[in-house]
N, CA and C atoms as a LAMMPS dump frame, in Angstrom:
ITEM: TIMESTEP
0
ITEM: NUMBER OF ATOMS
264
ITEM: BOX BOUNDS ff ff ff
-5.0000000000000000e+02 5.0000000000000000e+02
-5.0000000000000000e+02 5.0000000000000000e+02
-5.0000000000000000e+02 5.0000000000000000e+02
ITEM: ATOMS id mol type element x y z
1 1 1 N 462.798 -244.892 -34.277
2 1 2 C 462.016 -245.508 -35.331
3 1 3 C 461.136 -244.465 -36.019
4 2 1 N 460.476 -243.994 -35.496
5 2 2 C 459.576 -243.032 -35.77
6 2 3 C 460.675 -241.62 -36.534
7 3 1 N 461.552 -241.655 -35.935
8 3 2 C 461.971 -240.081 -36.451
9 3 3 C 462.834 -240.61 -37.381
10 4 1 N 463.679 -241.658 -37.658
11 4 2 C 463.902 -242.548 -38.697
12 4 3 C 462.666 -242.199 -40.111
13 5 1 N 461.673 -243.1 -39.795
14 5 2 C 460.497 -242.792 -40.632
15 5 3 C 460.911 -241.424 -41.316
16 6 1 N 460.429 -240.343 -40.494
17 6 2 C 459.977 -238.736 -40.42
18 6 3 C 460.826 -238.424 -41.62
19 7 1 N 462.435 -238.29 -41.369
20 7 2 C 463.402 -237.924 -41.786
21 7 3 C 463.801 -239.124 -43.174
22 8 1 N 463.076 -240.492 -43.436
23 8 2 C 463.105 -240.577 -44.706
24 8 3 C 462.084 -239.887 -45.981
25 9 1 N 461.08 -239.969 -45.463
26 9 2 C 460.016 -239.369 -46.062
27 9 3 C 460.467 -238.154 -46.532
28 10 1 N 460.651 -237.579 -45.491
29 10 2 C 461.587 -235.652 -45.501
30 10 3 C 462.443 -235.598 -46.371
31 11 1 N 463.252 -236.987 -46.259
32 11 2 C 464.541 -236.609 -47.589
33 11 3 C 464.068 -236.987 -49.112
34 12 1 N 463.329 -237.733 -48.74
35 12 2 C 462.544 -238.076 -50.516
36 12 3 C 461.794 -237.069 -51.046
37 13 1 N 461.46 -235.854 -50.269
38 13 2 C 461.134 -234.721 -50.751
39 13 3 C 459.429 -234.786 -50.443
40 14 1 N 459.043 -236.213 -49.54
41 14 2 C 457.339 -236.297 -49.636
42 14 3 C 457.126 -235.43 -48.162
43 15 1 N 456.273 -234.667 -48.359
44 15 2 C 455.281 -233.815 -47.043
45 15 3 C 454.607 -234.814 -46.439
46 16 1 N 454.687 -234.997 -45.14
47 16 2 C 454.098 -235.435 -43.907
48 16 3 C 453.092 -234.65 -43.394
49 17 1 N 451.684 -234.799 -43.467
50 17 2 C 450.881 -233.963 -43.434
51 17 3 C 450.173 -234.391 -41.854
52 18 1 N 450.475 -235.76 -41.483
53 18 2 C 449.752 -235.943 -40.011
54 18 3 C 450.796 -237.369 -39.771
55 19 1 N 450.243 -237.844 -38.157
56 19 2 C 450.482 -238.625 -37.92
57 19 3 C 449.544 -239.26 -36.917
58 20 1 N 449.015 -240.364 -37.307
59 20 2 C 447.803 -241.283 -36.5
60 20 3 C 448.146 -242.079 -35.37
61 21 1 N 447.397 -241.702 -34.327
62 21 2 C 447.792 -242.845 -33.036
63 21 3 C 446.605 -244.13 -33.059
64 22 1 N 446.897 -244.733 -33.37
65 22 2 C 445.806 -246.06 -32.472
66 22 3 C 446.547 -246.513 -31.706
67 23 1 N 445.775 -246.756 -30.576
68 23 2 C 446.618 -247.023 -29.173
69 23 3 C 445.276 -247.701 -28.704
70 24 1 N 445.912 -249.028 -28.084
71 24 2 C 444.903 -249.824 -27.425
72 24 3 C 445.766 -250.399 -26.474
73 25 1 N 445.203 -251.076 -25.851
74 25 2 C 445.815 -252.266 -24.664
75 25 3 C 446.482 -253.09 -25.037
76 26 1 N 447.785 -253.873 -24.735
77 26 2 C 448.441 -254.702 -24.854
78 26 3 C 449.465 -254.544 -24.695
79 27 1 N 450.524 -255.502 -25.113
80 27 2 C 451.824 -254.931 -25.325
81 27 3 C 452.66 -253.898 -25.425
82 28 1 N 452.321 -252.956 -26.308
83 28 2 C 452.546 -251.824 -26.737
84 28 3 C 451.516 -250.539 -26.296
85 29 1 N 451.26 -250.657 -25.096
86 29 2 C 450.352 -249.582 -24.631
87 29 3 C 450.817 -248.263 -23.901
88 30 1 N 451.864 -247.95 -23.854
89 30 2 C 452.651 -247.318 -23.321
90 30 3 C 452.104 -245.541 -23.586
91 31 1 N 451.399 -245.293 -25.034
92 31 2 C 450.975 -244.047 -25.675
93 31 3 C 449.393 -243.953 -24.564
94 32 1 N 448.918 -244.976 -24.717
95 32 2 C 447.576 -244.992 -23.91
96 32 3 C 447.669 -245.082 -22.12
97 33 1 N 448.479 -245.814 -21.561
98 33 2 C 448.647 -245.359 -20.565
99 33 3 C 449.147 -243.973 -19.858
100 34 1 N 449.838 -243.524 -20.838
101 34 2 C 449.936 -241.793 -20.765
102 34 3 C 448.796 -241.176 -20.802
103 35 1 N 448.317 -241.25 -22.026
104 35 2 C 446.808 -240.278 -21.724
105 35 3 C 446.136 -240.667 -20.991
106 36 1 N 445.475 -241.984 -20.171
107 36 2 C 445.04 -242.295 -19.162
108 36 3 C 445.236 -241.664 -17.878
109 37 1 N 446.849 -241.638 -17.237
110 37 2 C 447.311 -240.962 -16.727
111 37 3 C 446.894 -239.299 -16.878
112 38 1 N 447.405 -238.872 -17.972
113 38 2 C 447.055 -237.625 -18.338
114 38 3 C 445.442 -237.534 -17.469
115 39 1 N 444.461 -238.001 -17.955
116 39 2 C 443.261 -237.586 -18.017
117 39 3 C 442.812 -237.769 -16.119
118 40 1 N 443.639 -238.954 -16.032
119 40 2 C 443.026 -239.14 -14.326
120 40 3 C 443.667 -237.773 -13.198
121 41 1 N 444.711 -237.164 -14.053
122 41 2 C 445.436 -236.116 -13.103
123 41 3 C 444.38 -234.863 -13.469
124 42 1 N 443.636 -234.773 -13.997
125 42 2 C 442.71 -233.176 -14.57
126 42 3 C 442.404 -233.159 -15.518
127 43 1 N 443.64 -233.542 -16.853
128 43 2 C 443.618 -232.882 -17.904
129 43 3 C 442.386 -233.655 -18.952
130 44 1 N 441.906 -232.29 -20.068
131 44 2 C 441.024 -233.156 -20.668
132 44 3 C 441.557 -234.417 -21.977
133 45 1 N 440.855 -235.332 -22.364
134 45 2 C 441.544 -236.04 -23.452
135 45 3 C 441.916 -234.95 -24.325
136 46 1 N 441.918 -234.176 -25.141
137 46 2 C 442.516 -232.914 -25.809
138 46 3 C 443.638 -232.442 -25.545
139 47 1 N 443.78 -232.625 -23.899
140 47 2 C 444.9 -231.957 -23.961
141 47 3 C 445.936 -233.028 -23.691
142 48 1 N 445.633 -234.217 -22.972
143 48 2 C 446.189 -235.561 -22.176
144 48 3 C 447.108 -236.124 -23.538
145 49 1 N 446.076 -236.024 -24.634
146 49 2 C 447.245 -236.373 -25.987
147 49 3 C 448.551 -236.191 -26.063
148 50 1 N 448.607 -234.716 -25.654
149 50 2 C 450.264 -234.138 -26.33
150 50 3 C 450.865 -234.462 -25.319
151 51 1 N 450.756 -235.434 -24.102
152 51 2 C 451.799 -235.939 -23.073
153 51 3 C 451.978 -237.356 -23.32
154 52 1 N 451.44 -238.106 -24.164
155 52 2 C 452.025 -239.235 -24.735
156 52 3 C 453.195 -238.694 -25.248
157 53 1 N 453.702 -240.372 -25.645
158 53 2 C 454.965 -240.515 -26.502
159 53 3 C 454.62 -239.84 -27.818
160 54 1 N 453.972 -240.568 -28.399
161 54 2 C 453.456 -239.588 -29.591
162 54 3 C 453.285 -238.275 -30.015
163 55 1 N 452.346 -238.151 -28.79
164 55 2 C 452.11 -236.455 -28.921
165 55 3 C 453.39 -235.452 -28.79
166 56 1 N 454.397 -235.594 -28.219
167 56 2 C 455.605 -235.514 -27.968
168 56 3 C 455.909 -235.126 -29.061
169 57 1 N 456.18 -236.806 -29.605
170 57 2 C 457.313 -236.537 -31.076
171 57 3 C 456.349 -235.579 -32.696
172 58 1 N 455.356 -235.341 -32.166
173 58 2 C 454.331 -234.433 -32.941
174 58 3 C 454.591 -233.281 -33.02
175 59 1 N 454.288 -233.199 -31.483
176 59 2 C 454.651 -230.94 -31.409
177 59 3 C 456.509 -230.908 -32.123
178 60 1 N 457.212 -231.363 -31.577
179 60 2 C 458.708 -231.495 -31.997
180 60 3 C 458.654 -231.615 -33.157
181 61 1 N 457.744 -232.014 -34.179
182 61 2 C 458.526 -232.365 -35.984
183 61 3 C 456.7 -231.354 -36.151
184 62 1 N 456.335 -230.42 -35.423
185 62 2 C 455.679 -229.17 -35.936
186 62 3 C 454.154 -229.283 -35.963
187 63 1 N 453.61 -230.504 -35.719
188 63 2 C 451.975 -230.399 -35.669
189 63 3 C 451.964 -229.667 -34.667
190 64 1 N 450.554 -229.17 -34.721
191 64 2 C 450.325 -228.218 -33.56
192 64 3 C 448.273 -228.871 -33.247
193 65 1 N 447.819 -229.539 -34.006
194 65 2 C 446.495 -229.868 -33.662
195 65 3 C 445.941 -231.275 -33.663
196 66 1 N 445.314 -231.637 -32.4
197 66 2 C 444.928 -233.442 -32.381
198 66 3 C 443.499 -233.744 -32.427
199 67 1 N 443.474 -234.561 -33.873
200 67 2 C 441.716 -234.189 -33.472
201 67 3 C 441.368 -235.862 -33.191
202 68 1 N 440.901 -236.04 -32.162
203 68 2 C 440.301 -237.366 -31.945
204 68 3 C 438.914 -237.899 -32.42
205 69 1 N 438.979 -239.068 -32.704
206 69 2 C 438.062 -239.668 -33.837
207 69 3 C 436.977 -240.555 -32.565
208 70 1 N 436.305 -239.94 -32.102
209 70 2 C 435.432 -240.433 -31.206
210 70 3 C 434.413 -241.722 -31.603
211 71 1 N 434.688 -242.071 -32.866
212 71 2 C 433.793 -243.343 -33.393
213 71 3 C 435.174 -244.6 -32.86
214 72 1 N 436.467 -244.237 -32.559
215 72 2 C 437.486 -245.267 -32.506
216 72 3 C 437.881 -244.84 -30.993
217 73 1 N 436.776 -244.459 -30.294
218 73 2 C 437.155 -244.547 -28.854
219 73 3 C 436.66 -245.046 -27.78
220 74 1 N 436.937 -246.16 -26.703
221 74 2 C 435.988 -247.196 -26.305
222 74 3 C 436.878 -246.916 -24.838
223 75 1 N 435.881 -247.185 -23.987
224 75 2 C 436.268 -246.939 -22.131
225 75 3 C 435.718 -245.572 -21.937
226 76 1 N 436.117 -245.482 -20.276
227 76 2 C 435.852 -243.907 -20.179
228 76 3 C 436.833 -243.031 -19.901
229 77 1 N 437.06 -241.751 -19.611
230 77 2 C 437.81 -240.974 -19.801
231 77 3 C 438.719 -241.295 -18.497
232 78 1 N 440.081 -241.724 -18.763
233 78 2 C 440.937 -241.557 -17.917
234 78 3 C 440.933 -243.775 -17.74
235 79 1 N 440.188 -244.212 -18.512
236 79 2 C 440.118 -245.374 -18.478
237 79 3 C 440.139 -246.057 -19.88
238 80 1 N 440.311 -245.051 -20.685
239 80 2 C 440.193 -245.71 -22.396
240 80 3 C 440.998 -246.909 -22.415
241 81 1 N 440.193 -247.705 -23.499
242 81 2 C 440.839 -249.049 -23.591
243 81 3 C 441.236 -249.239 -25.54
244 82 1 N 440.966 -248.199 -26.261
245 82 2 C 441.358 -247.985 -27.028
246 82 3 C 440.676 -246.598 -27.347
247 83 1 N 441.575 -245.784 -28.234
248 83 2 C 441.949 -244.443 -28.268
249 83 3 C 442.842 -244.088 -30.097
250 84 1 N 441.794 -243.347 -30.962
251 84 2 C 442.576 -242.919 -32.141
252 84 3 C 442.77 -241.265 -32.226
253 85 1 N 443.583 -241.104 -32.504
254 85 2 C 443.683 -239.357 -32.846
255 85 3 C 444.687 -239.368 -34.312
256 86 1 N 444.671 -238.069 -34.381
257 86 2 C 445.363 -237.897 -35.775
258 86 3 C 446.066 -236.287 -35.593
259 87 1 N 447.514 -236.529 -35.48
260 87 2 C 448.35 -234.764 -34.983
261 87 3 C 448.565 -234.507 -36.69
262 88 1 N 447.951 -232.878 -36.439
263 88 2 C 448.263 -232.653 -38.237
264 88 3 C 448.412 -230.807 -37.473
């Protein structure tokens, strides 16, 4: 889905300049339970990002930097219950 996306944008000739995670609890939490994970094994949220799903398909289509938006981040570290960043 996502690389679907990537690769239409790409062919219409438009630049992809980032890509935004909001990740919260529910259904679809799968990006946030990674960095959770991430963060309870050592790593800091900074780095716990790029082992999501997301962060993943980020470094692979060339971002290289995640800056997290600490006004859209609620829990504590290794316990977030919602979590925004932005890979550019």
């Amino acid at each position: 889905m996502l690389t679907d996306a990537m690769e239409a944008w790409r062919g219409a000739g438009r630049q992809v300049n980032g890509i935004r995670g909001v990740w919260n609890e529910g259904d679809l939490d799968s990006n946030l339970q990674s960095l959770n994970a991430a963060v309870q094994m050592g790593l800091t949220p900074q780095q716990a990002v790029w082992h999501t799903f997301t962060g993943k398909f980020a470094r692979r289509n060339g971002f290289t930097r995640a800056t997290i938006e600490p006004d859209f981040v609620a829990g504590n570290p290794g316990n977030f219950t919602e979590f925004f960043v932005t890979f550019s």
